[in-house]
C-alpha positions in Angstrom: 202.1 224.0 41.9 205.2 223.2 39.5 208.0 226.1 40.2 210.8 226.5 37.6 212.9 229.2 37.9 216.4 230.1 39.1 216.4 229.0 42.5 215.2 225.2 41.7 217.1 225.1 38.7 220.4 225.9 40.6 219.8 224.0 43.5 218.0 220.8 42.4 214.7 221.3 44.4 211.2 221.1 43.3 209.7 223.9 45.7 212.3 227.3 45.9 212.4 226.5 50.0 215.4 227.1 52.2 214.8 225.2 55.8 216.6 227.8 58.0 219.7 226.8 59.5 219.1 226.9 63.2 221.2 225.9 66.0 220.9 222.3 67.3 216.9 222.3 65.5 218.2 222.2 61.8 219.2 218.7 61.9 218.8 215.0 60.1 215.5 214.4 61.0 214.1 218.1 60.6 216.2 218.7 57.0 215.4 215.4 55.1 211.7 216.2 55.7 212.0 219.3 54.2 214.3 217.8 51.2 211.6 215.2 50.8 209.3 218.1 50.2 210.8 219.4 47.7 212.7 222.0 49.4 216.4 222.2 50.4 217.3 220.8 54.0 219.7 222.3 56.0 222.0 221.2 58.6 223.6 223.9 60.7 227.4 224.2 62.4 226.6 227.0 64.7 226.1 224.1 67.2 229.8 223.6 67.4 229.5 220.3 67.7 231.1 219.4 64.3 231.4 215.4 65.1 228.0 215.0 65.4 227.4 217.2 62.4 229.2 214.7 60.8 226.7 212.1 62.0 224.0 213.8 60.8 225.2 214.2 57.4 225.3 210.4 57.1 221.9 210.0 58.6 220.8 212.3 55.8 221.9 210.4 53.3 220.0 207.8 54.7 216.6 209.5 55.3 217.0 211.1 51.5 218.5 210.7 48.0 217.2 214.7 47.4 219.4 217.9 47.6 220.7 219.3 51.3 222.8 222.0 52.3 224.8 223.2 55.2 225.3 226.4 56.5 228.4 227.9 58.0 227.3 230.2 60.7 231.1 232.3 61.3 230.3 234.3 64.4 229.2 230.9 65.8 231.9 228.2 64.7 235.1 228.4 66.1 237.3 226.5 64.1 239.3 227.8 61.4 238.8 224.7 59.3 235.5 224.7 59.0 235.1 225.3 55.0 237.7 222.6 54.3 235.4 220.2 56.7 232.1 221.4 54.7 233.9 220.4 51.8 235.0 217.1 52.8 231.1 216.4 53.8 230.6 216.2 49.7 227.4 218.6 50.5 227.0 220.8 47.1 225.4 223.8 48.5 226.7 225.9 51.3 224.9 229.1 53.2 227.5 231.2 55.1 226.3 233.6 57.3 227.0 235.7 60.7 230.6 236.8 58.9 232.2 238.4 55.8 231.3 236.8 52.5 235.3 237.5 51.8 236.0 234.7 54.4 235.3 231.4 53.0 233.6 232.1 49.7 236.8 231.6 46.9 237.6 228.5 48.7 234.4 227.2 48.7 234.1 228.1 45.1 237.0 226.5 44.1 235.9 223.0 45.4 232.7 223.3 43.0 230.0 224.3 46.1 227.5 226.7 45.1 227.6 229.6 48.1 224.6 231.7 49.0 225.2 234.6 51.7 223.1 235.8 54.4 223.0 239.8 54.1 220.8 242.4 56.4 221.7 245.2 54.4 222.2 246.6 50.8 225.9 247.4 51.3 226.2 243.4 52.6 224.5 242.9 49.7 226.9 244.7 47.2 229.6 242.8 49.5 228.8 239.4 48.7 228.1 240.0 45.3 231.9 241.2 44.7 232.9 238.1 47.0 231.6 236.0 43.9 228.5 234.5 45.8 226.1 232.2 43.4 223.4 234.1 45.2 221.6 235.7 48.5 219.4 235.2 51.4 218.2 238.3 51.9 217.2 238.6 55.5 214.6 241.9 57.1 214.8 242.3 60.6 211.3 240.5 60.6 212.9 237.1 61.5 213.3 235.5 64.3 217.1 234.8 66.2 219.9 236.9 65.7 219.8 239.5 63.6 221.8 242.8 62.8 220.6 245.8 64.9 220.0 248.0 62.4 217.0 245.8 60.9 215.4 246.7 58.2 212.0 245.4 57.0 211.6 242.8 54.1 209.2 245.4 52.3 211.8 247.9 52.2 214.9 245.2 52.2 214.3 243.3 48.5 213.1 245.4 46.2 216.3 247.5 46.9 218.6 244.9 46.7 216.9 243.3 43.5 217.6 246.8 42.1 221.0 246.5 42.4 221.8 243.1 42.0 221.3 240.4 39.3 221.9 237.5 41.6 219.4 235.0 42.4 217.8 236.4 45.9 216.0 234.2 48.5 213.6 236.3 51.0 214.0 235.5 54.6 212.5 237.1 57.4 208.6 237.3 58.2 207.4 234.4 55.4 205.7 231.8 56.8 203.3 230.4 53.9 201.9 230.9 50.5 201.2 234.2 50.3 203.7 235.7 52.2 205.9 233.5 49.6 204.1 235.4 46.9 204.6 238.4 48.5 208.5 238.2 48.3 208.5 237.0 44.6 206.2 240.4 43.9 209.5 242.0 45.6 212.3 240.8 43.5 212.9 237.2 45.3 213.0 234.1 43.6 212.8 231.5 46.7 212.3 232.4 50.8 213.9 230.9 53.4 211.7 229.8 56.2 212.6 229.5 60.1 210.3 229.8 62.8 207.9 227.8 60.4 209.9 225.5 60.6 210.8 224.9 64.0 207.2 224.8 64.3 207.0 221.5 62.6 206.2 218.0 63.2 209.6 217.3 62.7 211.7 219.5 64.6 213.0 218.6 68.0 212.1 221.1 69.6 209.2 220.9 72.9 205.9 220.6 71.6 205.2 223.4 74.1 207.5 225.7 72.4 206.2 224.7 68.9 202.7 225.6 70.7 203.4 229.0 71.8 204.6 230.1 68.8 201.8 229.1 66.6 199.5 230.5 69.5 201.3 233.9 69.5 199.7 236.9 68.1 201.5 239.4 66.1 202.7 241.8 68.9 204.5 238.7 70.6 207.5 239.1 69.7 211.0 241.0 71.4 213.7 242.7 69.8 216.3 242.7 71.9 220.2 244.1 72.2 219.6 246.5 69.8 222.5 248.4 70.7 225.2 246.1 70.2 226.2 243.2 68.0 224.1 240.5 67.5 220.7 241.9 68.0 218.2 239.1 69.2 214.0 238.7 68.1 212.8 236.9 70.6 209.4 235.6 71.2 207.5 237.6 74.3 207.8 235.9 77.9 207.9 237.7 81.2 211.6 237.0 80.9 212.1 238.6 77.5 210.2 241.5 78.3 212.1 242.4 81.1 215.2 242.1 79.1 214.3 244.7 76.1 213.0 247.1 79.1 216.7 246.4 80.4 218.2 246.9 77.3 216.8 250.0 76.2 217.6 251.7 79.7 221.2 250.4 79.6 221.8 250.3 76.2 223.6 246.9 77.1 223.0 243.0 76.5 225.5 240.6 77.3 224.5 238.1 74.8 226.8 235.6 76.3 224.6 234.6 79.5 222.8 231.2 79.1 219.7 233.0 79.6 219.5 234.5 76.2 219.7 231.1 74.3 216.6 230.2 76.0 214.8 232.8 74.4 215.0 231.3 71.3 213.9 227.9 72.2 215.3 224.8 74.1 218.2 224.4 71.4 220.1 221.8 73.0 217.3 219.3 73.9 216.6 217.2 71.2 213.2 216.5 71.7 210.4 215.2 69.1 206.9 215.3 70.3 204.4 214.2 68.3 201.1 216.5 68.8 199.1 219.2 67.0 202.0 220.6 64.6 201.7 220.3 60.8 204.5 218.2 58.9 207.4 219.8 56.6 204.8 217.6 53.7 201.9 219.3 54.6 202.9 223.2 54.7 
């Protein structure tokens, strides 16, 4: 299928795809297959490790001549410089999430990036859109990682922020193939951003055990998690995560800074590539 609408015409892609920008997954070899595809690779910062984000922007523009992106994750990335070192990368297209669009978006702007936000809500939403974005993600609590604690569902999520926006919108959260894609264009969006999916592929670095047990997992396997506090966390369903949401909602407190909590979301920091029984980015 040929797409042409806002989203491809903006960004330069074929296929109105966002690889999600996932810590220490959403790198070289994960994001040029998805810009080879069509879509539009990402390479995260949340990481921290900004040298080797430098390194993998090189290797990128040695695996591909199509469009990438990085995202600026500000909860995450410590250093004040860090829109001033995006734009030194010569990357076009920025995603800034985890932060006020206020923060980094006129300086951005000014260097000739186009800036998508990452909003949970309608008044994020309204935020961003004075901030001067180019566009949204527009992310229900559906997804997995962090995630605002007062989520709100995709189905309820777009179709009220396409009422009140003109914006281009990207649907994140829950869409994992063709018709969930179609699904969010029904709602107001004109691209989705995909994550889990995507950690799920061929390509990323992640275990091939992990990549197994989320493809294996059934619809009531996941966790949401801190609910209480800032960040929330969905969470895929272990013995260990369980424990921590019946914790959590008797306490009413998460200290997401524990090592523990990371490994809920995957094995981040071992970069891993197994080959095995996961689909390629090319073959979604």
């Amino acid at each position: 299928m040929i797409f042409n609408n806002c989203i491809t015409e903006m960004l330069g892609v074929d296929i109105p795809i966002i690889q999600a920008p996932m810590g220490w997954i959403a790198r070289s070899h994960l994001a040029s297959a998805v810009s080879n595809a069509g879509g539009m690779g990402i390479i995260e910062t949340s990481s921290g490790e900004l040298d080797e984000i430098k390194n993998e922007i090189r290797k990128m523009r040695d695996l591909t001549d199509k469009p990438f992106g990085v995202n600026i994750a500000q909860a995450f990335v410590r250093d004040p410089d860090i829109a001033q070192f995006v734009i030194d990368q010569g990357v076009k297209f920025v995603t800034t999430s985890a932060g006020s669009p206020t923060r980094y978006t006129p300086e951005l702007k000014s260097a000739g990036l186009t800036v998508f936000h990452v909003v949970p809500t309608l008044r994020a939403a309204m935020k961003a859109v004075d901030a001067g974005v180019d566009g949204l993600i527009v992310e229900g609590g559906e997804g997995g990682g962090f995630k605002n604690p007062n989520d709100v569902a995709s189905m309820v999520l777009l179709p009220l922020v396409r009422s009140k926006v003109d914006v281009p919108i990207v649907a994140a959260g829950g869409f994992t193939d063709g018709k969930s894609m179609a699904a969010a264009f029904a709602l107001g969006a004109e691209g989705v951003q995909m994550g889990t999916r995507m950690v799920a592929a061929l390509e990323s670095p992640v275990h091939e055990n992990w990549k197994s047990a989320i493809v294996t997992s059934q619809e009531t396997d996941t966790v949401f998690l801190n609910r209480f506090h800032s960040p929330a966390l969905r969470a895929l369903r272990t013995e260990r995560s369980s424990r921590l949401e019946k914790w959590s909602m008797k306490t009413s407190c998460l200290n997401l800074a524990t090592p523990g909590i990371f490994i809920l979301v995957g094995i981040w920091n071992r970069r891993l590539r197994y080959p095995g029984r996961s689909p390629a980015v090319s073959r979604m």
